[in-house]
C-alpha positions in Angstrom: 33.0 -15.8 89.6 31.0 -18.8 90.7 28.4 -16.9 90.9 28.3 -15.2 87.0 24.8 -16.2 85.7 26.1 -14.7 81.9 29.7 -15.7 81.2 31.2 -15.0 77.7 33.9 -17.2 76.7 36.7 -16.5 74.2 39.0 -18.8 72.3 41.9 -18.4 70.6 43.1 -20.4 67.3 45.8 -21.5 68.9 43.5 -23.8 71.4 41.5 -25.2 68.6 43.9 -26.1 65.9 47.3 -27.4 64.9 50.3 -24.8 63.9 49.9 -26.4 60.1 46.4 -25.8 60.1 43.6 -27.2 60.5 40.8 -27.8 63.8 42.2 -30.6 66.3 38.8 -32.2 67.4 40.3 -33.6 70.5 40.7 -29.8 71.5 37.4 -28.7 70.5 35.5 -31.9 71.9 37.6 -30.7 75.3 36.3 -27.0 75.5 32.6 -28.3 74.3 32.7 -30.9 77.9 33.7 -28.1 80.0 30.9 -25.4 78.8 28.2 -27.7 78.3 28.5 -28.7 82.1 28.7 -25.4 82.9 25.5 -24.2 81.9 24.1 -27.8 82.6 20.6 -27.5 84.4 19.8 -23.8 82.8 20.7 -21.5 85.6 24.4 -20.0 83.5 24.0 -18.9 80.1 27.3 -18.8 77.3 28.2 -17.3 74.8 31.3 -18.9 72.5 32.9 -15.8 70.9 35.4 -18.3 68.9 38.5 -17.5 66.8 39.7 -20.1 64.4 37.9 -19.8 60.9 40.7 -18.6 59.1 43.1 -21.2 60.8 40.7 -23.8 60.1 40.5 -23.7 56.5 44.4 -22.9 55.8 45.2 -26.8 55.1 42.1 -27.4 52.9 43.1 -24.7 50.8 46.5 -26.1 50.6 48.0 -22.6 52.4 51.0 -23.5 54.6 51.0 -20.7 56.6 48.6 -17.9 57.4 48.1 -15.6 54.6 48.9 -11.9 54.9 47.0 -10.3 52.0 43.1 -9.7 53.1 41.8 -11.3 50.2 43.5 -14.8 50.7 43.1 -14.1 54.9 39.3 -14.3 53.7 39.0 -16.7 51.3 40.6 -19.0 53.8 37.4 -17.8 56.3 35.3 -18.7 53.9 36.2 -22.2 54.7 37.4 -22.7 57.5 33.9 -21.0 59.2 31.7 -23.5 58.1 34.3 -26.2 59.2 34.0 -24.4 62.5 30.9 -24.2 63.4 30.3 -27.8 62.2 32.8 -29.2 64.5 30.9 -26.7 67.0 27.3 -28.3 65.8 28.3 -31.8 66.1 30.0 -31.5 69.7 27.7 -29.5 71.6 25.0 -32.2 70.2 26.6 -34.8 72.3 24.8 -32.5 74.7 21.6 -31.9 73.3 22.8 -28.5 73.0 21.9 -26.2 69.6 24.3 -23.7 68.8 23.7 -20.4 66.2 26.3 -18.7 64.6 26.7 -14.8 64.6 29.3 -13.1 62.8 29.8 -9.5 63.4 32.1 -6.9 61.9 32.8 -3.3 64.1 30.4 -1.8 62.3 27.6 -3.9 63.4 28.4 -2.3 67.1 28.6 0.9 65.8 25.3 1.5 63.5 22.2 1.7 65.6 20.2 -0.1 63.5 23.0 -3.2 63.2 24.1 -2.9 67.1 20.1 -3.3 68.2 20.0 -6.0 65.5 22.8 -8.1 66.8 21.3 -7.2 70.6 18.6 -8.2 70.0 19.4 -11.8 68.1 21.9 -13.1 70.8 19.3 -12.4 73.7 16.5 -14.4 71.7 18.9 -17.3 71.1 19.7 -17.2 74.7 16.1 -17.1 76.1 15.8 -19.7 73.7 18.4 -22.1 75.2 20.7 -22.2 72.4 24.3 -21.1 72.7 25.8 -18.4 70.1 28.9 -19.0 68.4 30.1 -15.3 67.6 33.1 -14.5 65.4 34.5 -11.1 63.6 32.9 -11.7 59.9 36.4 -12.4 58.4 34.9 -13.4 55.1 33.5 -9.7 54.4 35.2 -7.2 56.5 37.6 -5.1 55.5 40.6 -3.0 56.7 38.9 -0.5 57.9 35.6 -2.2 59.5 37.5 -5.1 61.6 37.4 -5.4 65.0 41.2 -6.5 64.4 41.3 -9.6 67.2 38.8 -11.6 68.4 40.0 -10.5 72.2 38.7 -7.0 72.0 35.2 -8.1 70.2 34.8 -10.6 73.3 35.3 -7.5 75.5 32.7 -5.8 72.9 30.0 -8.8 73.2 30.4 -9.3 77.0 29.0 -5.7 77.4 26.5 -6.3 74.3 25.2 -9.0 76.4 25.6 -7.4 79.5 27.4 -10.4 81.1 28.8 -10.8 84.6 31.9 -12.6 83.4 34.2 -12.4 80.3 36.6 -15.5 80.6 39.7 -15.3 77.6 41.0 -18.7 77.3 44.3 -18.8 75.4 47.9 -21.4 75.5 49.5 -19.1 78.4 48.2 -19.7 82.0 47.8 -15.9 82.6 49.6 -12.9 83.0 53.5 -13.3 84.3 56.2 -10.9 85.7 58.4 -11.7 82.7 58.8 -14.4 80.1 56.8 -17.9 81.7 59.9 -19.7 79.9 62.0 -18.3 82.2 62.8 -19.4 85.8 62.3 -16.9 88.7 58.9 -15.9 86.8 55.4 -16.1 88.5 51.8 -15.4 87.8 49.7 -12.2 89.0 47.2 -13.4 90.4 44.8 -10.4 90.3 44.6 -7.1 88.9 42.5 -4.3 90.5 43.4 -1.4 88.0 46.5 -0.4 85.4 48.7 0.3 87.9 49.2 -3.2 88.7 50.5 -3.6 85.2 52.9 -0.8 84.6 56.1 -2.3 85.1 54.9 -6.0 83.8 56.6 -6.8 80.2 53.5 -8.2 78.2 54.2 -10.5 75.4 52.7 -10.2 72.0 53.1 -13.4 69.9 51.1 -16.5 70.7 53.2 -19.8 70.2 51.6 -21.3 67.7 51.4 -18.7 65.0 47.6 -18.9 63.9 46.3 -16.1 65.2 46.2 -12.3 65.1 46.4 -11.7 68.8 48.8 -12.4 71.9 48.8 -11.3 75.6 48.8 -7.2 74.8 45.1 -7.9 73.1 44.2 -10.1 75.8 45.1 -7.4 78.5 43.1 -5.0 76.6 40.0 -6.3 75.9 40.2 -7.5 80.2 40.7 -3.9 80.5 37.9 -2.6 78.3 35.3 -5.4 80.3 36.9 -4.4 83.5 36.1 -0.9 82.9 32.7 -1.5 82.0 31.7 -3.4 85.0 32.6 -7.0 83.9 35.1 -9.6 85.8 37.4 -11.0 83.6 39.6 -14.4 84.0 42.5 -14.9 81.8 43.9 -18.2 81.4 44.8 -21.3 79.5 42.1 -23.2 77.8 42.9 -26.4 79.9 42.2 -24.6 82.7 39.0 -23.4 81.7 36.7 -25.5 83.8 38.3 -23.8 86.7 37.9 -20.2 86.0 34.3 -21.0 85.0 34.1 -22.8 88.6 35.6 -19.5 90.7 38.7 -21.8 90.8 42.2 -20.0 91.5 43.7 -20.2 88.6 45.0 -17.5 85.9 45.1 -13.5 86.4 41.6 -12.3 87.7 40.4 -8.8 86.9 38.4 -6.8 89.2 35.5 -4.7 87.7 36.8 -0.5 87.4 33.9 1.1 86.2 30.6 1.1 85.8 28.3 0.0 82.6 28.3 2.7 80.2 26.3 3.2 76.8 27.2 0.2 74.1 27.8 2.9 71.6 30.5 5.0 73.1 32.2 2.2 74.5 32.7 0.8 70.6 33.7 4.0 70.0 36.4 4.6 72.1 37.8 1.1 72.1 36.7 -0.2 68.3 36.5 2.3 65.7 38.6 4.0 63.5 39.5 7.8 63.0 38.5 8.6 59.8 40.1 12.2 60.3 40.3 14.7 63.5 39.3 17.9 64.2 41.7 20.4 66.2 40.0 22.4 69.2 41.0 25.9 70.3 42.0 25.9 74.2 38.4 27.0 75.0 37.0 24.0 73.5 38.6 21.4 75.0 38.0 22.7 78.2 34.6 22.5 77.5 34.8 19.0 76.1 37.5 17.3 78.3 36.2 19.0 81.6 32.7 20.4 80.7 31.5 17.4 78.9 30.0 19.7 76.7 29.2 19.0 72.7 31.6 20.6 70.1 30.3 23.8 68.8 31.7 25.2 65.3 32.9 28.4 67.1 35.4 26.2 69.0 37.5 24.4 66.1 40.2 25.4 64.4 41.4 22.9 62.1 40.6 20.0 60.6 42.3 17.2 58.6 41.2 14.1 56.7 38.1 12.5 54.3 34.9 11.9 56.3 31.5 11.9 56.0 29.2 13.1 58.6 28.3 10.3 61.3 32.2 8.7 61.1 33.9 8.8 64.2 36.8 11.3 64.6 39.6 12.3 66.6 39.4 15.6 69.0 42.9 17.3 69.4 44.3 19.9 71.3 46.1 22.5 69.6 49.5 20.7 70.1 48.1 17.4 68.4 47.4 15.2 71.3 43.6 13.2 70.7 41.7 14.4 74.1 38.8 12.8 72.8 36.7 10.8 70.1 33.0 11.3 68.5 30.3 11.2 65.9 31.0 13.8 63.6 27.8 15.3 62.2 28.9 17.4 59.3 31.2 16.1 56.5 34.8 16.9 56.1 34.1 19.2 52.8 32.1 21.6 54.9 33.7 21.9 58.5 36.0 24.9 56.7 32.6 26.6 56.3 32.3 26.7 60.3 35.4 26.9 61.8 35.3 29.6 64.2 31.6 30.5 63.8 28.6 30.5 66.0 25.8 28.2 65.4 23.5 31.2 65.3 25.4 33.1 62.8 25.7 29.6 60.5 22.1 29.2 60.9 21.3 33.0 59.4 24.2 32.5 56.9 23.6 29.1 55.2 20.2 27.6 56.8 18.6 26.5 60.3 20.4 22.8 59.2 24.0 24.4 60.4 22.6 25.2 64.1 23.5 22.6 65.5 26.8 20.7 67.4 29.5 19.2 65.3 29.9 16.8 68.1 27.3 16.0 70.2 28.4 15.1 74.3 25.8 11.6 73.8 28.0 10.9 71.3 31.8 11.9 72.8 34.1 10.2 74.8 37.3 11.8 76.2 40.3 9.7 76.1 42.5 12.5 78.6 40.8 14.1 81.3 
């Protein structure tokens, strides 16, 4: 870990602000010592994926509590974002240290055009020495576009940037073997795959009560960085200067798997169903162990409103999602194919229809 050259950090609200609301600048100023050191002298470059807006402007809007409703959730972003990444600007220039802000929403890692965009932006703010600020675009997003916690889009960006470390800062220490309030309890130390987990009770609710996620979202973005190739350190935010430092402290994850294409991993881990298609048995042979494209002769049902280029679930004929792709045909015309062979489409209704309804580059199977 000492020797990560490209570290994304994530922070949770409930290390930058008070349970009423509002950023604590003490806290803030605290995080800002311990990164600017770190990348002191130019050799470590960070990027901040920070949670927090919303939090930050509940008490100037006079909310007591965090708003359920979308509309109020991002009127309080609104706010609170530009209260954010001032605190941010004014801290980090105690360091000489220029920071950009970059707000993303899932769809951003999904689009080509947006995901080369956003690529393309944090590297050039890098190589230019500044430090990116990155938070889910709370203020625009809606249901169905948002990453949902900032934990998973820190998993997202550490493989956008293709950093060696993702570090999740939070108020719990790490990962325990039951509730850390109770005695008899300790800290696992490492993880080297799921199985390490499977009989570990994970908590959900952060104690403070400002933010979306909890240890469940923090396990699963470590295992969606893990399984691209990243280490991950999970720990408190006080302890951050030691995780940055290769220090023992927290629950480290080693790497899985290997680097795989930006695209699919969003799509596995960050997007939405907009409907599913079921596969005969043939078919999901050949997608599951083949890792073949969906042809039109292999489905035989379909469900849900889509439009061609959403992402959709793959089922097997007892309803079980075996995988997850780019659909290329709308929902209104897969009745049209079911069953049929691309060269028989092709003579039937034009050379347009010979072609997959799922392409393999853009499939990834959830049950091999």
């Amino acid at each position: 870990m000492g020797e990560a050259r490209r570290i994304v950090v994530k922070v949770g609200s409930s290390s930058l602000t008070t349970a009423a609301g509002g950023l604590d600048a003490d806290r803030v100023d605290a995080l800002v010592d311990v990164l600017a050191k770190t990348r002191s002298g130019g050799e470590r470059e960070i990027v901040l994926v920070s949670s927090g807006a919303i939090a930050a402007g509940l008490a100037p809007l006079g909310l007591r509590r965090r708003p359920t409703d979308l509309a109020r959730q991002q009127a309080a972003a609104s706010v609170g974002q530009g209260l954010l990444v001032a605190r941010y600007t004014a801290s980090f220039a105690r360091y000489g240290v220029r920071v950009g802000q970059v707000l993303l929403t899932s769809d951003d890692m999904s689009r080509r055009a947006h995901h080369r965009n956003a690529s393309r932006t944090l590297d050039k703010l890098l190589a230019m020495g500044a430090l990116p600020i990155v938070n889910e675009n709370d203020t625009v997003a809606t249901d169905e576009i948002r990453f949902g916690d900032n934990d998973r889009l820190a998993a997202l960006v550490a493989h956008l940037v293709r950093a060696d470390l993702l570090v999740l800062l939070s108020d719990v220490d790490g990962v325990y073997d039951g509730d850390p309030a109770r005695p008899g309890t300790s800290r696992v130390a490492e993880v080297k795959g799921p199985g390490d987990l499977a009989h570990v009770e994970i908590g959900s609710a952060g104690k403070a009560g400002v933010g979306t996620g909890g240890m469940v979202t923090k396990v699963e973005a470590a295992r969606i960085a893990a399984a691209a190739g990243i280490q991950v350190v999970l720990t408190s935010a006080i302890h951050a200067a030691d995780a940055l430092t290769g220090g023992d402290t927290g629950t480290y994850f080693h790497p899985t798997g290997r680097r795989s294409a930006d695209r699919l991993l969003w799509l596995q881990h960050a997007s939405t169903p907009q409907g599913s298609l079921t596969l005969d048995d043939g078919a999901v042979r050949a997608v599951v162990q083949g890792r073949k494209s969906l042809l039109p002769a292999g489905i035989a049902g379909v469900e849900g409103e889509f439009s061609a280029g959403d992402p959709v679930e793959l089922r097997d004929r007892g309803g079980r999602a075996v995988a997850r792709g780019l659909v290329n045909f709308d929902a209104k015309e897969i009745p049209l194919l079911i069953g049929r062979s691309t060269h028989e489409l092709a003579r039937d209704l034009g050379p347009e229809y010979e072609r997959e309804v799922v392409h393999s580059n853009d499939l990834v199977v959830l049950h091999p």
